[in-house]
C-alpha positions as CSV (number, residue, x, y, z in Angstrom):
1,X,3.5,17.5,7.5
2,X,2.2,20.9,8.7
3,X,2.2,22.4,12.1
4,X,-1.6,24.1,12.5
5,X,-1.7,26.3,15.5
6,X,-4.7,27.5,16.9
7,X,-4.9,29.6,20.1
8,X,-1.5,28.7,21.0
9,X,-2.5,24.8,20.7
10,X,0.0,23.3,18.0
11,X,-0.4,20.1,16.7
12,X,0.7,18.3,13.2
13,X,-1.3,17.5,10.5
14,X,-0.6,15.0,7.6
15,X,-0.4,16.8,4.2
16,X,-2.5,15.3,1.3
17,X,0.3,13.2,-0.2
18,X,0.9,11.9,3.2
19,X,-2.3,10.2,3.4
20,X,-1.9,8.6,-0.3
21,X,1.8,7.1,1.4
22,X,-0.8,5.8,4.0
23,X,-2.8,4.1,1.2
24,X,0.5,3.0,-0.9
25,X,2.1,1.7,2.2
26,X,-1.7,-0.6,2.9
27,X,-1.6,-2.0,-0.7
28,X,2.1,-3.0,-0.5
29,X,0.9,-4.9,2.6
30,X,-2.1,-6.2,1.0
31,X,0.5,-7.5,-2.0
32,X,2.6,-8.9,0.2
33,X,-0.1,-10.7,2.1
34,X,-2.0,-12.4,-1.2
35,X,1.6,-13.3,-2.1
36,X,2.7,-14.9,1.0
37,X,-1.0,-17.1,0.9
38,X,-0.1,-18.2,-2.2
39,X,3.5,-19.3,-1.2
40,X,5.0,-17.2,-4.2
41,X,8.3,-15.4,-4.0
42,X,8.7,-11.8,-5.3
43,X,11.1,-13.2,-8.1
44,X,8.1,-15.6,-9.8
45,X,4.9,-13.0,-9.2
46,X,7.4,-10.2,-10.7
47,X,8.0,-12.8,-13.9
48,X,4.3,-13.2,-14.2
49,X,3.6,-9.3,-13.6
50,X,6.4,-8.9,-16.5
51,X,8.5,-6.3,-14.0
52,X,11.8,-5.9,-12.2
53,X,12.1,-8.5,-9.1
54,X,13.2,-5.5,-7.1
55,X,10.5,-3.8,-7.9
56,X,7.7,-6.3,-6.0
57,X,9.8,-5.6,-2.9
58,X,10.5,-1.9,-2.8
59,X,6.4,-2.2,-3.5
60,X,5.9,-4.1,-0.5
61,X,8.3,-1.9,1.6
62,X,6.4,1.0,0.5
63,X,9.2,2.6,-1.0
64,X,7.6,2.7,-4.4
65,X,4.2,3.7,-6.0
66,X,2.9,1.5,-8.8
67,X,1.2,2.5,-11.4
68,X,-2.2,1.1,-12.1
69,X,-1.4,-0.7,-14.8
70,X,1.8,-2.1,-12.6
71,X,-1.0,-2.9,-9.8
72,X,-3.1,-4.7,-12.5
73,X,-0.5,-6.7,-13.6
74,X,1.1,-7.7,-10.2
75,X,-3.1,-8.6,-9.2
76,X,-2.9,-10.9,-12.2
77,X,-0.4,-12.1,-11.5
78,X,-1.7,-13.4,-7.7
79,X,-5.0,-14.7,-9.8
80,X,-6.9,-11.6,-7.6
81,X,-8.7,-8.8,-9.1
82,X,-7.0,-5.1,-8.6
83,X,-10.6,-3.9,-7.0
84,X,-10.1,-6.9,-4.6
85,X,-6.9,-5.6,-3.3
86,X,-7.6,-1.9,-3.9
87,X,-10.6,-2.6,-1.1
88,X,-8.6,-4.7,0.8
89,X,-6.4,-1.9,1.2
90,X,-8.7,0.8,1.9
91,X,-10.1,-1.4,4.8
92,X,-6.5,-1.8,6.2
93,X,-5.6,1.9,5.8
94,X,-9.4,2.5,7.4
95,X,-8.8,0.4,10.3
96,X,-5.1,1.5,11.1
97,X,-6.5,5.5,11.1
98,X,-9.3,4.0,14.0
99,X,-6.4,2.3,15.7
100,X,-3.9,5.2,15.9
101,X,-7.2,7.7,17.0
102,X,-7.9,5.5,20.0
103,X,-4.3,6.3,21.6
């Protein structure tokens, strides 16, 4: 984060990388969500995505970035397409940036 001042009128702004955490932290919850519905734990979708079980959690947690080809494996995995989620999560991150500008 940044502090922009302008005639004495301070206020923080997210830096660039903190919006992406914004969109990582929406897909995690978007993974999590398509893998709850389907009543799968993190240990079986992280078989079928061929990663580490911990992985699929510090995912959903946001506590790690996935790589696309990660993301297009763990999508597979949930029978879902990556553009499917990707949007899903780009609606989420949308409608949580409209949620904290009404306060």
């Amino acid at each position: 984060m940044t502090i922009v001042c302008v005639r004495n009128d301070c206020q923080l702004q997210k830096s660039r990388f903190m919006r992406d955490m914004e969109f990582s932290r929406a897909f995690g919850l978007v993974l999590q969500k398509h893998r709850r519905e389907r009543g799968l734990s993190q240990e079986l979708i992280a078989e079928k995505a061929d990663i580490h079980p911990t992985h699929v959690g510090l995912i959903e947690r946001n506590k790690r970035n996935p790589s696309l080809n990660v993301a297009k494996s763990l999508a597979n995995a949930l029978n879902s397409s990556l553009s499917e989620m990707i949007s899903e999560a780009e609606t989420l991150q949308k409608t949580s940036a409209g949620k904290r500008g009404k306060k």
